[in-house]
C-alpha positions as CSV (number, residue, x, y, z in Angstrom):
1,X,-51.0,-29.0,6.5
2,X,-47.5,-27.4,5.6
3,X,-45.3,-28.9,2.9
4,X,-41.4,-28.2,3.0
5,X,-38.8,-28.7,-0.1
6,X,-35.3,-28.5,0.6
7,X,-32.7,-27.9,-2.3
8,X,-29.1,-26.6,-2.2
9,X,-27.4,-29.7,-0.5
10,X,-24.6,-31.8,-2.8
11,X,-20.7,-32.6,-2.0
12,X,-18.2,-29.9,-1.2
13,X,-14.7,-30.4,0.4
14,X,-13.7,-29.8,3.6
15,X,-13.4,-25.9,4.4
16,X,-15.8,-25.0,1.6
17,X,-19.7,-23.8,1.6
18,X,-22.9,-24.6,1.0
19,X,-26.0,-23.3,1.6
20,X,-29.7,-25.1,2.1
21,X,-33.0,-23.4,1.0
22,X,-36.2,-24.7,2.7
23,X,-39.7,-23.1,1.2
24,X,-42.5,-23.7,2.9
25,X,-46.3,-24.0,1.2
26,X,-49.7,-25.1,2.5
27,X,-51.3,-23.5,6.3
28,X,-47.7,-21.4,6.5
29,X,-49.6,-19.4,8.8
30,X,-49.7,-20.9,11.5
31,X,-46.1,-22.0,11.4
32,X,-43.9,-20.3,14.4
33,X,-40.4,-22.0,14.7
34,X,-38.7,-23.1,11.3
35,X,-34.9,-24.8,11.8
36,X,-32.8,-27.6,10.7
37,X,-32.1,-31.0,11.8
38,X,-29.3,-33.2,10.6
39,X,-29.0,-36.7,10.2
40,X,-25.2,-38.6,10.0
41,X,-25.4,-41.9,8.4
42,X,-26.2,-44.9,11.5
43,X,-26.5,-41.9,14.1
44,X,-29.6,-39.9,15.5
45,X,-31.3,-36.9,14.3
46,X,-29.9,-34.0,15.8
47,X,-31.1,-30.0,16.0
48,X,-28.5,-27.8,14.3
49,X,-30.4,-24.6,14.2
50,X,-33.5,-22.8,15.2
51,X,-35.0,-19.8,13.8
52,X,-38.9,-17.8,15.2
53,X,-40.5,-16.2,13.1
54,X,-39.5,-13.0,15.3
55,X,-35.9,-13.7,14.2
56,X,-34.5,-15.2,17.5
57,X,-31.9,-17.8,17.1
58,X,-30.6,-21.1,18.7
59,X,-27.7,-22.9,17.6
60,X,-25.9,-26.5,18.6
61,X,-22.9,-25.6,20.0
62,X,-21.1,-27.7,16.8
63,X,-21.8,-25.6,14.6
64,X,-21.8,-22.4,16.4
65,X,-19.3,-19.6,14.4
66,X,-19.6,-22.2,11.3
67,X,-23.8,-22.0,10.7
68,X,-26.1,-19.4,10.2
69,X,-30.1,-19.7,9.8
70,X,-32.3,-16.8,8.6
71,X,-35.5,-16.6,7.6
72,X,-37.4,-14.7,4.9
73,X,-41.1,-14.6,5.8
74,X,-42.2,-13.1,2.8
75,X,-40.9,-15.5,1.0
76,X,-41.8,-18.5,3.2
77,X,-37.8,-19.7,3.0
78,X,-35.4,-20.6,5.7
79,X,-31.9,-20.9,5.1
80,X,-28.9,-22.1,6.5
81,X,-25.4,-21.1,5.5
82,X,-22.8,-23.7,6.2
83,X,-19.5,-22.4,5.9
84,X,-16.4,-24.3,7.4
85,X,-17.5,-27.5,6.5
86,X,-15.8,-30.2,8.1
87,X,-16.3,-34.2,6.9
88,X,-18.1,-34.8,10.3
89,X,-20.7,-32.5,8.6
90,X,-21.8,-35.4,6.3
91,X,-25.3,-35.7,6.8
92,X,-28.8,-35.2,5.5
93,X,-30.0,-32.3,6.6
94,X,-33.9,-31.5,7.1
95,X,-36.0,-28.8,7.3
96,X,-38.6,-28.5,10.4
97,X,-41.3,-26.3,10.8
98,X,-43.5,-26.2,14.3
99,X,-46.9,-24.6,14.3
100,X,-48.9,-24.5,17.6
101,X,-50.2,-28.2,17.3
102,X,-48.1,-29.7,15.0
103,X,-44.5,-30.4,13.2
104,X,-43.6,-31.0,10.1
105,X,-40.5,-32.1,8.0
106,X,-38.7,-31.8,5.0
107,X,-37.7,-34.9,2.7
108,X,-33.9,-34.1,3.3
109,X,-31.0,-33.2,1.6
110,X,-28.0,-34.8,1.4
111,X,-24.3,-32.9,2.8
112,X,-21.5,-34.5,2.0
113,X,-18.1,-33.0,2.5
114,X,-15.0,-34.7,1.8
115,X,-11.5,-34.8,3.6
């Protein structure tokens, strides 16, 4: 089993920063892809990021130029620094990690950036 904790979400205004921490604890070996998801209120879960543990990236284009995820495998600990922010970017944001047979998520944390 892997266990993720997410911290570093909150409320910023538009054009500020913020950036999520995800550490991850448990079987973290067997983990392979680690990204982030977000979550607007009354819409669907979407991918925003993807990082492998090799360091190759995948973005959604909507946050492309405004997002970046890295990963610090010592440390178990993906990131993802949001810079830009728009209000459209209010969401709750979770952590995913994929191992070979399994995912897992995050409990969330909350974005909220004001006009």
């Amino acid at each position: 089993q892997v266990q993720l904790v997410e911290s570093g979400g909150g409320l910023v205004q538009a054009g500020g920063s913020l950036r999520l921490s995800c550490v991850a604890s448990g079987t973290i070996f067997s983990i392979s892809t680690m990204g982030w998801y977000r979550q607007p209120p009354g819409k669907q879960r979407d991918l925003v990021a993807t990082i492998t543990r090799g360091g190759s990236t995948n973005y959604a284009d909507f946050v492309k130029g405004r997002f970046t995820i890295s990963r610090d495998n010592a440390k178990n600990t993906v990131y993802l620094q949001m810079n830009s922010l728009k209000p459209e970017d209010t969401a709750v944001y979770y952590c995913n990690a994929r191992s070979w047979d399994s995912v897992y998520w995050g409990q969330g944390t909350q974005v909220t950036v004001s006009a």
